[in-house]
N, C-alpha and C positions, 0 to 999 in steps of 0.2 A: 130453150130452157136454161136458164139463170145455174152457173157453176159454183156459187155460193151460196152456203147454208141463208135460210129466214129464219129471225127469233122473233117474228109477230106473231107465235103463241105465248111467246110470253110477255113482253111490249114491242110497242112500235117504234120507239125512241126512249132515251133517257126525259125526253119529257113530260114523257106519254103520264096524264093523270091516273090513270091503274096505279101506276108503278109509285106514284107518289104517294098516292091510299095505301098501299100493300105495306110502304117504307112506315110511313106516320102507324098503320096497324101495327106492326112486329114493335116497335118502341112501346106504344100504348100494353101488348100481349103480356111483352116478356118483364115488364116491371109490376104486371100482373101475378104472372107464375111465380117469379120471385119471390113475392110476397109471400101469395097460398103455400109454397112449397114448404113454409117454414116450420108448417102442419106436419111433414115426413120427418123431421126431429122433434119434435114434442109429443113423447107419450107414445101410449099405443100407435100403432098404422093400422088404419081402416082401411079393407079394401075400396070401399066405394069412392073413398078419400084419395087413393092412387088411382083408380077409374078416370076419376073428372081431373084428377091433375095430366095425367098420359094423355088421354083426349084434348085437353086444352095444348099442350105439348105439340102435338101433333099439328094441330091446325095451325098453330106460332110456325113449327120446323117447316111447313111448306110452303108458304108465306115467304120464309128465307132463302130456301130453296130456289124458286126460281128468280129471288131477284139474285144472290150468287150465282144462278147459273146466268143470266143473262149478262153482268158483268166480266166473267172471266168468260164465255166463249164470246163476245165481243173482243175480250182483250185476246184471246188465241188467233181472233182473225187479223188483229189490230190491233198490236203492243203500246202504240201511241197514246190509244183512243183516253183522253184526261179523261171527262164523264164517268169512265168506268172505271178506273183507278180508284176515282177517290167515293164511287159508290163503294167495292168493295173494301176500303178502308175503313168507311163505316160500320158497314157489314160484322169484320171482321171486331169491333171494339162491340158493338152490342152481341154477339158471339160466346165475346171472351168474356162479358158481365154475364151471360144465358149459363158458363160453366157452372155456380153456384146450383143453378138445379141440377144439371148432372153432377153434382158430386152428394150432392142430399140423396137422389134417389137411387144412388150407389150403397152408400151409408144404407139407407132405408132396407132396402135388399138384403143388404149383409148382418144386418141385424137379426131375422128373422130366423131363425133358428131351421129349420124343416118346411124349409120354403116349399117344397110339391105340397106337403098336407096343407099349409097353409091357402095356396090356388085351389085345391079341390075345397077346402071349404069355404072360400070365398063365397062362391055361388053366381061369378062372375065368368062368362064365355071372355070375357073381349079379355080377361087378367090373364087365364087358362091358357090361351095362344100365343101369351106374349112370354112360356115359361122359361123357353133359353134365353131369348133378351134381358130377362130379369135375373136368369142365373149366372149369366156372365156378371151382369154389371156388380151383383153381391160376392163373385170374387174378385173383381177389380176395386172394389170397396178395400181387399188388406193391399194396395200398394197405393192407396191415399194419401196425401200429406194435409194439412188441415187446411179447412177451408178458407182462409185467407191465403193460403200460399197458392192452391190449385188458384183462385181466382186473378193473385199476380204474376203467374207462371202464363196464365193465357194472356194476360194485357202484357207483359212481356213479349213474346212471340208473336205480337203485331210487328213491333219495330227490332225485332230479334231472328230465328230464323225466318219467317215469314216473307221479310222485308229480302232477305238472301236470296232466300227463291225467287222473287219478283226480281231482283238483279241479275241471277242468271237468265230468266227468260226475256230479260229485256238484252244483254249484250248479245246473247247466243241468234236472237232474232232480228236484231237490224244491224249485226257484223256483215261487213260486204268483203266477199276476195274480187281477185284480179287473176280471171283464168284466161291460159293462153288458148286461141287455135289453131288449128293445123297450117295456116299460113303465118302466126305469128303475131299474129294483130288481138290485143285484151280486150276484156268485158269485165264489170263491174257486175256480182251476183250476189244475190244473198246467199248466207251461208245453207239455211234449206235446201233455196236451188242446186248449190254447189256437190250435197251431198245426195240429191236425187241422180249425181249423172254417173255414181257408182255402178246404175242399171244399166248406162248405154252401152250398145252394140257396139264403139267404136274402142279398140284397148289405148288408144292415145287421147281420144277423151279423156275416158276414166284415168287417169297414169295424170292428166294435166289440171284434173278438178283434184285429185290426192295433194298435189304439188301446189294446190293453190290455198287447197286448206290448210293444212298447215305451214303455210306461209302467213294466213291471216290471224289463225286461233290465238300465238305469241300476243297479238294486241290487244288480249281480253285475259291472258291465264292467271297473270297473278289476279287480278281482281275475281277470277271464277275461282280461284284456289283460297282465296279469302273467305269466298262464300262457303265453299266447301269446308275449310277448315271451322267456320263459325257453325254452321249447321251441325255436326257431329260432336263437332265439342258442345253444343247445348245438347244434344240426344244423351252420350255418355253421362252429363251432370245429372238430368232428370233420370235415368235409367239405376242409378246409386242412388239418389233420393227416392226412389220408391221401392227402393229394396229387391229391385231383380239381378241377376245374376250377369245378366249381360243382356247386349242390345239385340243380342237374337235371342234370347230366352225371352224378352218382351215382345220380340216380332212373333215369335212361334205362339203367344199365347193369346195374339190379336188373330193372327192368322189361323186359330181355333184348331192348328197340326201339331201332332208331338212332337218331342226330337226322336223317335225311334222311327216315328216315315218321316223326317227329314233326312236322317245317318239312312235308314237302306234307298231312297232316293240318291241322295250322291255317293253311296257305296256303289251302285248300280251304274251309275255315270262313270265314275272311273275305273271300275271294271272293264268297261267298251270304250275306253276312253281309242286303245290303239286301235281298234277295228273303225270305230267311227271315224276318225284320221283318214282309214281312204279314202273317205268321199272327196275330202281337200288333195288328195293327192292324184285321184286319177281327177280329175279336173285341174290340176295342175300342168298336170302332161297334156291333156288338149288346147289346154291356152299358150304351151310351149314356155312354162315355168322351170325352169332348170333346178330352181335350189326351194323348190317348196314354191306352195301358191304364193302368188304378192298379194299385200291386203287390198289392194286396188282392185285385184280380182276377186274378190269373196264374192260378190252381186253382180260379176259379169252374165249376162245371158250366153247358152251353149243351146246351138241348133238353131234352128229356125221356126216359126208356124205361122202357116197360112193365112191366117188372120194379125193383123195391124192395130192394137188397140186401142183407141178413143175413148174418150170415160162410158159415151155411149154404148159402146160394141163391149167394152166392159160388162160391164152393168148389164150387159143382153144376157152374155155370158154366166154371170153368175146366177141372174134370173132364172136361166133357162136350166140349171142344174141344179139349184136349189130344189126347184119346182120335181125333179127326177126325184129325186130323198123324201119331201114333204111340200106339198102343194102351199101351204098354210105357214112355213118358210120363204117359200119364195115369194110370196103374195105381198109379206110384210118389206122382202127388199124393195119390190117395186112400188110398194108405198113410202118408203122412205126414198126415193128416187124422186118418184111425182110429188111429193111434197116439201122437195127442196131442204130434207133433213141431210144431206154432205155437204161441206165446203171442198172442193178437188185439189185445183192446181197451188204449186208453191206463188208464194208473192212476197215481196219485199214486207216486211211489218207482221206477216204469220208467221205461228211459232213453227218448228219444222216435225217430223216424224205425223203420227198417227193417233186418234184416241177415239172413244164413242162416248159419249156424256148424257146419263139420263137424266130424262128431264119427268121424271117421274111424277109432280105435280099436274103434270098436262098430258101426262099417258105420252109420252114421246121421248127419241131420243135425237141427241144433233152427232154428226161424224165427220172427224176432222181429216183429212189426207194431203199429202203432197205429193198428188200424180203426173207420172211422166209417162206412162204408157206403157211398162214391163211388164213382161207376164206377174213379175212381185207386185206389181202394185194393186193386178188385181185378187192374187194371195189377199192383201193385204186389206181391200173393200170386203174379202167373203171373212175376215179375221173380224175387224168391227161389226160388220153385219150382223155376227152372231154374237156379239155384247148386246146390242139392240137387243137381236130375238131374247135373249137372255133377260133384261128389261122387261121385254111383254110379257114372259111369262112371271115376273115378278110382281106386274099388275094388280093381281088379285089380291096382294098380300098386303096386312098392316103396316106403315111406314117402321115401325120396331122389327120385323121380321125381314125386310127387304137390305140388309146388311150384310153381304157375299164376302166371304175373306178371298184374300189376294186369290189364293191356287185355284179355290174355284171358280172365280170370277174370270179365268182362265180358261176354263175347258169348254163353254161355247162357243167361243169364238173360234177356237184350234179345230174343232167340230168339224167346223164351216168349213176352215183349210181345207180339211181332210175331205171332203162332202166334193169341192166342186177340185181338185186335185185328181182325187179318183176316177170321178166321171167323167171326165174330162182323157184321162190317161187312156180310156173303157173304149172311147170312140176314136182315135190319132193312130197316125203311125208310127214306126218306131223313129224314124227323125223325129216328128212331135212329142211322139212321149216322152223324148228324152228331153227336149226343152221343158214338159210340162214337170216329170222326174226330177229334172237337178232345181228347178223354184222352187218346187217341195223340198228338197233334199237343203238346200239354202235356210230356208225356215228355220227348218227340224235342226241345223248344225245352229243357226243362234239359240236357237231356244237351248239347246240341250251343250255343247263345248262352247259358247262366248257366254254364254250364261252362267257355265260352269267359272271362267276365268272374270266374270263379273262378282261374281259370289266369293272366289278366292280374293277378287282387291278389295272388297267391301271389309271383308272379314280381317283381313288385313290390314286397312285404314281406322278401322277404330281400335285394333290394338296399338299402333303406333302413336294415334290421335291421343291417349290417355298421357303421354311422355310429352306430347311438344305438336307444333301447327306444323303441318311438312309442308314447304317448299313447292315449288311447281316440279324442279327437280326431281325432288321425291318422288311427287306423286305419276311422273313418267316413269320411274325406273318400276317403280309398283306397277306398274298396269303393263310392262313391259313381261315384267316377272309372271303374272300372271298369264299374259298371253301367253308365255312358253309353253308353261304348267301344264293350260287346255289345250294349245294347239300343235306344240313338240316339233318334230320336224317335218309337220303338213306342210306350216307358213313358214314362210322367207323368213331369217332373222334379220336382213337389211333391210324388208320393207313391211315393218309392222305400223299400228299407230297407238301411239306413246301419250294420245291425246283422247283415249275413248273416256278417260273419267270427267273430260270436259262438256263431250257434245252430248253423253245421255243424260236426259231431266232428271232421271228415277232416283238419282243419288241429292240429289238438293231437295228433300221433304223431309223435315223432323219426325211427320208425323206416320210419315210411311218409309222402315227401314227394311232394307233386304228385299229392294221389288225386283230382284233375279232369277231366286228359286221358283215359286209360285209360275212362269213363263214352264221350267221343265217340268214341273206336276201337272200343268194342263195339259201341253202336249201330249206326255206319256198318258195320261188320264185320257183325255179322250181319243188317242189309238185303242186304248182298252176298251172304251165304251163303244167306238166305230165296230172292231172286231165283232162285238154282241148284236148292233144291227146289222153284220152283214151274216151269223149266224140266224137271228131271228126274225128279221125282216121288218117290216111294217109292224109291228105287233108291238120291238122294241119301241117305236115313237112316245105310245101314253106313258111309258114309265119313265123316257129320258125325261120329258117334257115334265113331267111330274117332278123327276129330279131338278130341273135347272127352276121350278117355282118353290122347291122348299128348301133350298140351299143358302138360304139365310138361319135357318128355324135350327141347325146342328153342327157337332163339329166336322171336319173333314174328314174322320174315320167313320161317323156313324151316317155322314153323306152316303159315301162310297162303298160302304155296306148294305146299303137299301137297294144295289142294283148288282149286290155278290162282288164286292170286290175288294179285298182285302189288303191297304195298303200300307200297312205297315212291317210288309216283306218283303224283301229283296227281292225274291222271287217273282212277285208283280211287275217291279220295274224292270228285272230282267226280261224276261215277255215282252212287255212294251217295247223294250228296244230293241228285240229280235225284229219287230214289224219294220222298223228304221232301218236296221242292218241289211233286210233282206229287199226295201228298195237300192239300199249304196249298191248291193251287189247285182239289181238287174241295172242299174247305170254304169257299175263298170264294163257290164257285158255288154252295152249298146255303145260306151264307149269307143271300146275295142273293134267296133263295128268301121268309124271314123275313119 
């Protein structure tokens, strides 16, 4: 079986005549909608008149949909690939002409005075479903600027940050280092590869791919700090043009969370900030760290287990534990296995890290990885896995409702972690449990202290970003600072890296800022939710499942409330992290064992 993903549901090639129809129809669609929409400013708004416009809407966006999706995860496998570039160039200009109707049927929205009475008397089901879609976008209607400017703001952002972000994923993915080995003789690798050997069991590997990365990254920073720098200073410019308060007051309000569960979120985090700490530090002392963990070691494996992973024996793995939780989980891994929905190992011209991408036109999704065989990497297949699962239970739903903000789009995949972690722990000895223990415990320390110290450079970078372009300089000594922040005297202060604002993608999107936090609201989010099915049992399933398909349709308090849970207290997320705390403390005591 074939270790790379197929897009032959959605074409066969860029030649493929579908694909040529689909392109020639969205041209033809959307100078259509254009038109009509012009009906959602003049005069009354009929519903039936927004009825047939959404509808038509719809059929355009999925049309686009998968020819974007088949361009960029083309381009994810194979950064070279011309064909796809310059499809989504296209793409991306009839997109940026398509804003015109989203900004009328923002307008349209916000004008309606008593928008619920208005859908009840509609007399329309399909308007009536669609009522927090439509009530977001009628408050995002007051930080509009007029419609000619929204319109040059998006054809801007073709060759603006746009164009940035394609630059960083073009150097960061076909930068090669030169790592040594244990006899001394080099290898040319891609930087993915380089940074998958952070997992090997050997500590002079790892110590000599550390050594090798940043030796190569120098050949790429100014031009990635360019990038960087340009991306942020467009986010700050449009974030004062539309009158928010700042670039997380505009994240919080896309990410449908307050800042009162954002502040007891990271009040929570730095509360346990020193307890969480020992997990870096008794893992320290087993790897024979004197002055705090080296960063080289963050993703060392500790222990041993029985089993040897292959994507196969993987993949058995996760199957066969999924299937313990919800048979109808597992069912869906082993169909996106058999169906060649993963691309696995690193390769020269793929991008590096991890992602799931639905392809929700065609009820599928594709999952990207850069497997080397760690017990992380298979963490890592049950983490996207449950993006998938997440997808199919979104299935059901109208392309308007199917719109997950960052934190919840989170919590099923963390789910899944937690799912075959568990079970997995349930069956092993305590040698195994503790290799399977500190892979969890690895997770759960990014997601929650380098997430934290990602959220501190973030927050950090566009206060400085408003004064002046920082330097690559800068932006080491910034990301340095921050790691202290989070990790104090867990990590070595000689061997940090001064380059993480380089290698993570999540800071080069205009269009998505602050993709830090949302990583610890999942987490903690779904230990809270795990906790309830392992009070409830099997019973919990209809109501999580229930959660994770209407988790477009509300905000993240009124989510989190339909299954009791109250996040906008400290007190939640303190809980949550007891569950974290009280594995650090059975691995220090299996530790101690050593």
């Amino acid at each position: 079986m074939s270790h790379n993903w197929s897009l032959d549901a959605l074409y066969l090639s860029f030649d493929d005549p579908n694909l040529q129809t689909d392109y020639q129809a969205c041209l033809t669609e959307a100078q259509t909608l254009i038109q009509e929409s012009q009906t959602l400013i003049d005069g009354l708004l009929e519903p039936k008149n927004l009825e047939t416009l959404l509808r038509a809407s719809e059929a355009l966006y999925l049309k686009l949909w998968k020819l974007s999706a088949f361009a960029s995860l083309t381009l994810s496998a194979d950064t070279s690939c011309e064909p796809a570039l310059a499809l989504e160039e296209k793409l991306r200009k009839l997109q940026a002409e398509l804003t015109v109707f989203d900004v009328r049927l923002k307008r349209a929205a916000g004008r309606i005075e008593d928008l619920d009475q208005w859908l009840q008397d509609s007399g329309s089901d399909y308007l009536k479903d669609l009522e927090f879609a439509l009530e977001e976008r009628a408050e995002a209607a007051h930080h509009l600027l007029g419609d000619e400017e929204e319109i040059l703001i998006a054809k801007l952002r073709i060759t603006g940050s746009d164009a940035w972000e394609t630059l960083h994923a073009k150097l960061t993915s076909t930068l090669m280092a030169t790592v040594s080995d244990a006899q001394g003789q080099m290898t040319e690798m891609p930087l993915s590869a380089v940074r998958a050997l952070a997992y090997d069991p050997d500590p002079e590997v790892r110590r000599q791919a550390y050594l090798a990365e940043l030796a190569a990254l120098p050949k790429i920073d100014d031009s990635i700090a360019a990038s960087l720098n340009a991306i942020k200073g467009e986010v700050l410019t449009l974030t004062e043009q539309r009158r928010y308060g700042s670039p997380l007051e505009a994240t919080l309000k896309e990410a449908r969370m307050s800042r009162k569960t954002l502040d007891a979120l990271i009040s929570a985090i730095e509360e346990k900030l020193p307890e969480l700490r020992d997990y870096y530090k008794a893992k320290a002392v087993l790897l024979g760290d004197q002055n705090g963990l080296k960063f080289h070691n963050l993703f060392a494996p500790v222990g041993t287990l029985s089993e040897a992973y292959t994507y196969e024996t993987a993949m058995d793995f996760v199957i066969r534990h999924f299937s313990t939780y919800n048979p109808e989980l597992g069912a869906f891994a082993a169909h996106a296995r058999d169906e060649q929905w993963i691309d696995v190992e690193p390769r020269a011209g793929k991008v590096g890290g991890a992602f799931c991408s639905s392809l929700y036109p065609v009820r599928q999704c594709r999952i990207l990885t850069n497997f080397q065989g760690s017990l992380g990497d298979v963490l890592t297949l049950a983490h996207e896995l449950g993006h998938g699962y997440h997808d199919y239970r979104l299935e059901s739903q109208k392309l308007f409702n199917i719109e997950v903000p960052m934190t919840l789009a989170e919590t099923a995949s963390t789910f899944c972690e937690t799912v075959i972690a568990d079970a997995a722990l349930a069956t092993l000895s305590d040698a195994e449990a503790m290799t399977v223990l500190e892979s969890s415990l690895q997770d759960a320390g990014q997601a929650i202290v380098d997430i934290y110290s990602r959220y501190l450079f973030e927050s950090r970078l566009f206060e400085l970003r408003t004064d002046h372009a920082l330097s690559v300089n800068e932006l080491k000594e910034e990301m340095l600072r921050a790691q202290e922040a989070a990790y104090g005297d867990a990590l070595d202060p000689e061997v940090r890296h001064p380059y993480m604002w380089l290698v993570k993608g999540h800071y080069y999107s205009a269009s998505v800022n602050f993709y830090n936090f949302p990583y610890a609201f999942g987490l903690l989010f779904a230990k809270g939710l795990y906790q309830l099915y392992r009070e409830e049992g099997t019973s919990f399933l209809p109501r999580y499942d229930q959660l994770l398909s209407e988790s477009g349709k509300a905000s993240v308090e009124s989510v989190c409330a339909s299954v009791g849970i109250d996040v906008t207290t400290k007190e939640f997320w303190l809980k949550s992290l007891e569950v974290i705390l009280g594995d650090i403390q059975r691995f220090k005591t299996l530790a101690k064992q050593k």
